[in-house]
C-alpha positions as CSV (number, residue, x, y, z in Angstrom):
1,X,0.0,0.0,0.0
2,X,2.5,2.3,1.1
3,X,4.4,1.9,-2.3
4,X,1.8,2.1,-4.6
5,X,0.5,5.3,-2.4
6,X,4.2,6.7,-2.8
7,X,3.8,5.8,-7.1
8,X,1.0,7.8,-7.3
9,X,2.1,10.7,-5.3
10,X,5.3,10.8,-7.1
11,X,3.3,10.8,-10.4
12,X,0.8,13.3,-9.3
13,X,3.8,15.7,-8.9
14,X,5.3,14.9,-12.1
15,X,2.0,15.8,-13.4
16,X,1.4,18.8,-11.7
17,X,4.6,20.6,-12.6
18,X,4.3,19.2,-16.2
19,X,1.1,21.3,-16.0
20,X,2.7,24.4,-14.4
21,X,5.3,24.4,-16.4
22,X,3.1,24.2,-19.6
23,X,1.0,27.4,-18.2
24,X,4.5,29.5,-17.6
25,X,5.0,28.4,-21.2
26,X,1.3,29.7,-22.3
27,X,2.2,32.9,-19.8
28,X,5.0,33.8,-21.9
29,X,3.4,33.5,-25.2
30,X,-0.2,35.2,-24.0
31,X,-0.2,36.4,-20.6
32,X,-1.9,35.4,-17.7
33,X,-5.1,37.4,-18.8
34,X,-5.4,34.2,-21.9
35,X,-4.3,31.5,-19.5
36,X,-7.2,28.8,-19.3
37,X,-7.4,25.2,-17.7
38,X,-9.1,24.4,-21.1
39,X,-5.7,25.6,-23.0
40,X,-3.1,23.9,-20.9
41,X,-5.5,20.7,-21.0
42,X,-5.3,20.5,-24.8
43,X,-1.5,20.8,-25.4
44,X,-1.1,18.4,-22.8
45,X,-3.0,15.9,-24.6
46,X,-5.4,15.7,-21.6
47,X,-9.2,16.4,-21.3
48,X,-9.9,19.5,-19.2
49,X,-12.2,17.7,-16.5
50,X,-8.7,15.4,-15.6
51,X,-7.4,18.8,-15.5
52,X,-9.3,20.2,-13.1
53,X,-8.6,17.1,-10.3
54,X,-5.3,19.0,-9.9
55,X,-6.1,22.5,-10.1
56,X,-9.7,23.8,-9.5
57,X,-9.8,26.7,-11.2
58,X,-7.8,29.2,-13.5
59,X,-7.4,31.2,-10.5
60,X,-5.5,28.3,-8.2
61,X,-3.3,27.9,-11.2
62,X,-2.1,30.8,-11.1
63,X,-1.7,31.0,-7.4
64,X,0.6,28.3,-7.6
65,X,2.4,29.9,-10.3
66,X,2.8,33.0,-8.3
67,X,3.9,31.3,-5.1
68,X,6.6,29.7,-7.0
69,X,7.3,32.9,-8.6
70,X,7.6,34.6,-5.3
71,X,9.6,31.6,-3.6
72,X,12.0,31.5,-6.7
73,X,12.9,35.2,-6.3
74,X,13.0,34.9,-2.6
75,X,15.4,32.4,-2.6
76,X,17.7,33.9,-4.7
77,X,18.0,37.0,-2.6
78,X,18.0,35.0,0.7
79,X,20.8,33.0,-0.4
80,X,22.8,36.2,-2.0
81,X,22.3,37.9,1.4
82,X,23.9,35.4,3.7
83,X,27.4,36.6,5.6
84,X,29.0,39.7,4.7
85,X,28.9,43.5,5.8
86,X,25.1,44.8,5.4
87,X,26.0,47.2,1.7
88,X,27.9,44.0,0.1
89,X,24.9,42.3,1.1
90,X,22.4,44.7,-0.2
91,X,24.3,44.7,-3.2
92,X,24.1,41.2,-3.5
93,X,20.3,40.6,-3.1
94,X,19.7,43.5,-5.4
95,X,21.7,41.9,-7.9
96,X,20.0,38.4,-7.3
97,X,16.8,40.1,-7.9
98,X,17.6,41.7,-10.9
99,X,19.3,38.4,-12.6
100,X,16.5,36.6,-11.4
101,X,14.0,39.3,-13.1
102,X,16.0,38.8,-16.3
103,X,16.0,35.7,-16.6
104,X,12.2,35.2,-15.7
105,X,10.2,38.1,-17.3
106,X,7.0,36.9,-18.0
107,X,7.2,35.1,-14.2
108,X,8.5,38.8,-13.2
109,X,5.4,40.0,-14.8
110,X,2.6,37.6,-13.2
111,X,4.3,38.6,-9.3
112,X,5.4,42.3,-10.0
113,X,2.9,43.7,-13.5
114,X,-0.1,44.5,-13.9
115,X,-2.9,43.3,-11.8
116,X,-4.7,40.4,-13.6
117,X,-8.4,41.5,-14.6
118,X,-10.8,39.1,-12.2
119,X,-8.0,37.6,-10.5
120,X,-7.5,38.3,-6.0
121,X,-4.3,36.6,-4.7
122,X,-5.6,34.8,-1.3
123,X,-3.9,34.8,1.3
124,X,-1.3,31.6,0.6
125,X,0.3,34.0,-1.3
126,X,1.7,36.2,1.6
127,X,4.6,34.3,2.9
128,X,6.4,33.8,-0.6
129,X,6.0,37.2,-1.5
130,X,7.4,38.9,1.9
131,X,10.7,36.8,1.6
132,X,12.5,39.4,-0.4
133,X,11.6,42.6,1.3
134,X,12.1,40.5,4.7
135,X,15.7,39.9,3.2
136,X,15.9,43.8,3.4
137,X,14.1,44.4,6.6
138,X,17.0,41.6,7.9
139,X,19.4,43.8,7.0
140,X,18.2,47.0,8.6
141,X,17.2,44.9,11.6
142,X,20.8,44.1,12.0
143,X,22.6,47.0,10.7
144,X,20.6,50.0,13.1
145,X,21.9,52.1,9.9
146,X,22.2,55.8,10.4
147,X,21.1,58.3,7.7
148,X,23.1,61.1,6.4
149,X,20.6,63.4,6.1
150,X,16.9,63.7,8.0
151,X,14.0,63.5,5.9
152,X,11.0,65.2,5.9
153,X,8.7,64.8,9.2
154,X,6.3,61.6,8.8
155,X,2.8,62.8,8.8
156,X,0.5,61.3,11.7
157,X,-1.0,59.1,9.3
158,X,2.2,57.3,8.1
159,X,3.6,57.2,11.1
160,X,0.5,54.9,12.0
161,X,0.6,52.8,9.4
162,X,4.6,52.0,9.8
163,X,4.0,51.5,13.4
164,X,1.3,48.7,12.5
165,X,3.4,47.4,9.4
166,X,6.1,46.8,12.1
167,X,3.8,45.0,14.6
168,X,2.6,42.0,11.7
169,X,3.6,39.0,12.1
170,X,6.3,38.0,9.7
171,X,6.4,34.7,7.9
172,X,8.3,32.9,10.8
173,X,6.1,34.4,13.5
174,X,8.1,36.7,14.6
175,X,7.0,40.4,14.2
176,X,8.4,42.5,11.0
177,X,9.9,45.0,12.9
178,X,9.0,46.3,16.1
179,X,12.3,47.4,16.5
180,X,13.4,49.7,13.9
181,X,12.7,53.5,13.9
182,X,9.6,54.8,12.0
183,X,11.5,56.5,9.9
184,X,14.3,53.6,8.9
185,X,11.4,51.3,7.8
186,X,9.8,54.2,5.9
187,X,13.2,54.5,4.1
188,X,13.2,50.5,3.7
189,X,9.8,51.0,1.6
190,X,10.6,53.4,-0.2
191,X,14.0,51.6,-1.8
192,X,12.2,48.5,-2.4
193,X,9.4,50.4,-4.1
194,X,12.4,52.0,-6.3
195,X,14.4,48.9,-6.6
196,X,11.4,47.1,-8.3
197,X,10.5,50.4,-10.1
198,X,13.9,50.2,-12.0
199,X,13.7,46.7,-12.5
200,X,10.5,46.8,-14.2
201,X,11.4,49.9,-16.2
202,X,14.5,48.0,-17.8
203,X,12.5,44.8,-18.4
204,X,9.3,46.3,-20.2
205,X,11.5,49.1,-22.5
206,X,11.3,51.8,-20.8
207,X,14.9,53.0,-20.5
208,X,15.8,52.7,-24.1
209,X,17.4,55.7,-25.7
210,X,19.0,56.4,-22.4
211,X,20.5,54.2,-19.9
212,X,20.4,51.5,-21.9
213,X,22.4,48.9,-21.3
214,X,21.2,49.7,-17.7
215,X,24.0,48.0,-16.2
216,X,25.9,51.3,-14.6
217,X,22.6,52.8,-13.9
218,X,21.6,49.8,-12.1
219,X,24.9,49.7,-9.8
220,X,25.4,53.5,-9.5
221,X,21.6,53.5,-8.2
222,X,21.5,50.7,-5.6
223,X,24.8,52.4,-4.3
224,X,22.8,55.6,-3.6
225,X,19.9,53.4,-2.5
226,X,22.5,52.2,0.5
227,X,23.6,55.7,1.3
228,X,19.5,56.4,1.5
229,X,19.2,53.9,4.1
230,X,22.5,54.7,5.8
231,X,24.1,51.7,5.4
232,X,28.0,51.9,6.2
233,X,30.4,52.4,3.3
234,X,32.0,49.3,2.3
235,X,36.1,48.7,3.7
């Protein structure tokens, strides 16, 4: 029993990644807004109703493919973070993130694009998709990094909502940040926001004619992105 259970569960997940794998395939030629069960069914050589005893619905499809997007990317910049002063390490997971991007633009597109028309991530997305500005939130955690410059005064309002971004619960059930100073975590989102900003602007065109190959840009910009946060120069 045990074997024949172990068979079909290793065949199910042979299956099931043939599947997601044909979708990412379908993503890359149409976009998620054309992805169907229906479609991926028919170039597997498989009726849609087999189909839908491994995935539900369009919608849990892509989930999957979106936790795995998330989990790929987070991975990377978990694993280019680990040991090192806090910039080499910023610089690392920056750089992880952008190969990463590159080399996956359509999966860069489903986690970090446009929202899908009729499609709501649930909530088993969450975890996979904090891993990489946790990997950043690590690093300020650790670093207590001090600013060159003050910024301007956080309104009431913000200061509210970085106070309860700071009291979540993280992924590992710890809290995000109840630590760090208002204004240090304020700075955190606002490099990640610009760090995804310029990734996105190099993969869908929009800094050719100018910094283009963006390579320098890139490096020259996540160096000033460090000095932002504070983060000590490197020796």
């Amino acid at each position: 029993m045990n074997a024949s259970r172990t068979a079909r569960d290793r065949a199910r997940a042979e299956l099931t990644q043939e599947i997601k794998n044909e979708a990412r395939r379908q993503l890359a030629v149409d976009g998620a807004q054309k992805l169907s069960l229906r479609s991926v069914a028919r170039e597997l050589g498989m009726v849609s109703s087999a189909l839908y005893r491994y995935f539900a619905s369009r919608d849990e499809l892509l989930t999957a493919l979106i936790i795995d997007a998330y989990d790929a990317v987070g991975e990377q910049a978990e694993q280019a973070a680990e040991g090192g002063a806090p910039r080499e390490r910023w610089r690392k997971a920056c750089h992880a993130v952008r190969d990463w991007a590159r080399a996956n633009p359509h999966e860069y597109a489903l986690i970090y694009g446009s929202p899908i028309p009729g499609y709501a991530a649930p909530q088993d997305t969450v975890a996979s998709a904090a891993r990489v500005p946790m990997v950043l939130i690590g690093i300020l955690r650790e670093t207590n990094p001090s600013p060159a410059f003050e910024g301007p005064p956080l309104t009431d309002g913000l200061a509210g909502q970085l106070r309860a971004l700071g009291e979540q619960v993280a992924p590992d059930g710890e809290r995000i940040a109840p630590d760090l100073p208002l204004e240090t975590l304020n700075r955190g989102i606002v490099v990640w926001t610009q760090l995804f900003g310029m990734l996105s602007f190099e993969l869908f065109g929009q800094f050719v004619g100018s910094v283009d190959p963006t390579d320098e840009f890139f490096d020259h910009t996540i160096e000033q992105l460090a000095d932002f946060l504070g983060l000590p120069p490197a020796r």
